[in-house]
N, C-alpha and C positions, 0 to 999 in steps of 0.2 A: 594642213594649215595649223598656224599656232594657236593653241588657246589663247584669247587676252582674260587678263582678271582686270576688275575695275581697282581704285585707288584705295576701296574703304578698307577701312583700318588706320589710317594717316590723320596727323591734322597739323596743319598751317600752325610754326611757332616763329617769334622771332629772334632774330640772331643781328650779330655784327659780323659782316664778313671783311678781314684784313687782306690784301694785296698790296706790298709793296710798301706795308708800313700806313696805309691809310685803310680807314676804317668806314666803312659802307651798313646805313642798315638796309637789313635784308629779312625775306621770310623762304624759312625752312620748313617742309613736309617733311615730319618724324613721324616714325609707327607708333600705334598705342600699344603699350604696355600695362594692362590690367589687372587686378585680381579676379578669376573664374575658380567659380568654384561651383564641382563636378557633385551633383546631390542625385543618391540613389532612393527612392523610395522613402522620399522626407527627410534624409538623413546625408550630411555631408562627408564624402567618402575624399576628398581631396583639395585643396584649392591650389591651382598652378598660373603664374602669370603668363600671359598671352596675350596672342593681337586678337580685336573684337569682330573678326569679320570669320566666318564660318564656323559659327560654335558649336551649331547641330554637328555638322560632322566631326567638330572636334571632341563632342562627347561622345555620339555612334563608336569612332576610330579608336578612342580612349579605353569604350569599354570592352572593345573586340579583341584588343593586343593585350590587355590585361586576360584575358584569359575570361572576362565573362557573359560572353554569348553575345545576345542581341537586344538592344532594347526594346520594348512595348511602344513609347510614345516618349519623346524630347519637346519639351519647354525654356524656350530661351527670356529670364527674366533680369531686366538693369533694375540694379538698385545706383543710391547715391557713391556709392563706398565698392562700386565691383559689378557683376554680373553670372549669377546663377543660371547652372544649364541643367535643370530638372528631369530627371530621368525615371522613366520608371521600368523595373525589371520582375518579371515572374517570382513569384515568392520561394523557388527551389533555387532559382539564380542570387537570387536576393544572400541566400544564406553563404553564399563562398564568400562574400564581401569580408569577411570577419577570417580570413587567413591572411591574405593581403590589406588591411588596411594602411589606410595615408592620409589620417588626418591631418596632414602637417600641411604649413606653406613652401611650394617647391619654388625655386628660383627656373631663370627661363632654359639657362643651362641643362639642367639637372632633370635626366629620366627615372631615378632610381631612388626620387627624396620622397623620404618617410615609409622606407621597406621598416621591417621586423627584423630580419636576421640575415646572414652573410648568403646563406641556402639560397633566399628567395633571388638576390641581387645575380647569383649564377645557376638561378634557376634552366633548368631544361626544357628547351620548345621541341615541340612536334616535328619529327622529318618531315620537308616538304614535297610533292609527287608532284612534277610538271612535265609534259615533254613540251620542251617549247628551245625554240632553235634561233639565234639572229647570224646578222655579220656584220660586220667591223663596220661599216657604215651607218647600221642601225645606232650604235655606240654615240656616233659622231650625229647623228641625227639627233637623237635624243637629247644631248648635251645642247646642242645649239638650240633645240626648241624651248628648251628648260628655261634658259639662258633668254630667248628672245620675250618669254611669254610672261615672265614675271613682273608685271604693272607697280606691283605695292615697292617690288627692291627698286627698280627704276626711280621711282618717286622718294623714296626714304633713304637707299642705301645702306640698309641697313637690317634687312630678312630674310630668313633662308627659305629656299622650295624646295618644294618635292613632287613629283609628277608620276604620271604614269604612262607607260609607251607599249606599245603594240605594233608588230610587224604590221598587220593591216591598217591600222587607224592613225598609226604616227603618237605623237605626245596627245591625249586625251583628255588629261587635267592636271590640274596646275590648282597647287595649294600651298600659303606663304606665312610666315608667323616669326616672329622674334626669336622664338626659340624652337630646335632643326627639331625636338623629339615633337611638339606640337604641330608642326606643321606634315609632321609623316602621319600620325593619328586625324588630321583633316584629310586628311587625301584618303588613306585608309578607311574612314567614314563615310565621304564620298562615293567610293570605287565599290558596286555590287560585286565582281568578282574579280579579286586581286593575282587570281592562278593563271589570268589568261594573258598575262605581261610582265613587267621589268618595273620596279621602284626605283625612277633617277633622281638623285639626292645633291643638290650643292654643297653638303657639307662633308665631314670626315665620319668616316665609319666607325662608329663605337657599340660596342658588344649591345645597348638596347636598342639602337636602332637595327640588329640583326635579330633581335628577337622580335621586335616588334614586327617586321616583314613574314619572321615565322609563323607568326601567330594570325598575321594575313592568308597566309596561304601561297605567298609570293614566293619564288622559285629563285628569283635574279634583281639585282640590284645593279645599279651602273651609279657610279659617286666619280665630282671630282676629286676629292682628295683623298688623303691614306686610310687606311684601316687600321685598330690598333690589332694588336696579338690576338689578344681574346672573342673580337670581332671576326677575326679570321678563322680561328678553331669555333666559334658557334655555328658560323657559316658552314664550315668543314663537316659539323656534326648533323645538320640541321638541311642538308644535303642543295644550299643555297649557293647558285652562281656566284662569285662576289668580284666586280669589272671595278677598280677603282685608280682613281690619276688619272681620269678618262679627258685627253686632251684634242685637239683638232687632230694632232697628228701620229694620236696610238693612245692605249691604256695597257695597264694589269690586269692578270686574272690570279687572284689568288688562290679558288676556290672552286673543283668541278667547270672544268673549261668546257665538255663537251656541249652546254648549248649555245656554244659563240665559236663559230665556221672560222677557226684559223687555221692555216696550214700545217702549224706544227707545236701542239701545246705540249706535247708529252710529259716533257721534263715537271709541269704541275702534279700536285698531286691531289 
């Protein structure tokens, strides 16, 4: 069965809708767009705009793929002007924050606003160890659940997801946000263990969303659309499935075919 997620994060705006030269008012459900900002241990380590519905896991997810463990206890607090997702991390965790910092405001695009230096941006993740096997069906399952389960894009038209799939369980959750790097850090924050499935993504594969999987512990990705280069070679390095253009009626493998049962991948490498 598909996950449903509810609508929140959306809100009733109005619009004129034109047809044919006449002009209708009408109300439109848009996603919220807000300032969050990510505070570690009293101090503001990021603020990035996002939708306001699962920010616990969007700080959990956030702070896992950055490379800094787990946290103690998350506090979700609105203010007038935004909403703070309070974190608190071990005083030894605490101290890596000061390599990566990002003070900065990241736009909803942007996985990689307010690094330090060119290093960190291609920085090296962790090989990933899975043995985990699908086929071609699973591909196509996944996609369609992704697709079917997303309540907020339904509603807004206008967010991307990300889920998580498993031979036995099917699509297992489902997480939506304005912007694709936010929404894979919800699901990632979500997901107790991300080794034992497949990351499916609506969007395009770019090199942080292959690191941020790495840094899950994730094995395999299925995306509809392309990967760039360097998403491809991180996958390559990083020893990640990478299934992408995954459509009803086939996909690519770009990257370590062997856990998706096709008949004849060789020519990959």
């Amino acid at each position: 069965m598909t996950p449903r997620r509810s609508s929140k994060g959306a809100r009733a705006t109005d619009a004129l809708v034109v047809r044919g030269g006449l002009a209708e008012p009408a109300t439109r459900n848009l996603p919220e767009e807000v300032p969050v900002a990510l505070v570690y241990n009293g101090t503001t380590q990021a603020v990035m705009m996002a939708t306001s519905c699962d920010l616990e896991d969007f700080g959990r997810g956030f702070t896992r793929t950055e490379g800094w463990g787990e946290v103690d206890s998350v506090e979700v607090v609105s203010h007038p002007n935004g909403i703070e997702v309070q974190m608190w991390l071990p005083e030894d965790q605490a101290e890596t924050l000061a390599t990566r910092r990002r003070a900065m405001a990241g736009p909803v695009g942007c996985g990689l606003c307010g690094i330090d230096s060119l290093e960190q941006a291609a920085r090296v993740v962790p090989p990933v160890a899975a043995d985990l096997s699908f086929l071609p069906e699973d591909i196509a399952k996944a996609m369609k659940a992704l697709r079917g389960g997303q309540d907020l894009h339904d509603t807004t038209r206008a967010v991307h997801g990300a889920g998580f799939y498993t031979s036995g369980q099917g699509l297992s959750l489902i997480r939506e946000d304005v912007g694709r790097h936010n929404a894979l850090d919800k699901l990632i924050g979500a997901t107790a263990d991300c080794s034992a499935g497949a990351v499916v993504l609506t969007s395009r594969v770019s090199v942080e969303m292959v690191q941020k999987t790495a840094m899950a512990g994730c094995a395999v990705i299925f995306a509809v659309s392309a990967p760039t280069t360097l998403a491809v070679e991180t996958a390559q390095a990083a020893n990640i499935t990478l299934v992408a253009l995954a459509r009803d009626d086939g996909f690519e493998i770009f990257t370590h075919p062997h856990r998706i049962q096709t008949k004849d991948a060789s020519h990959v490498a």
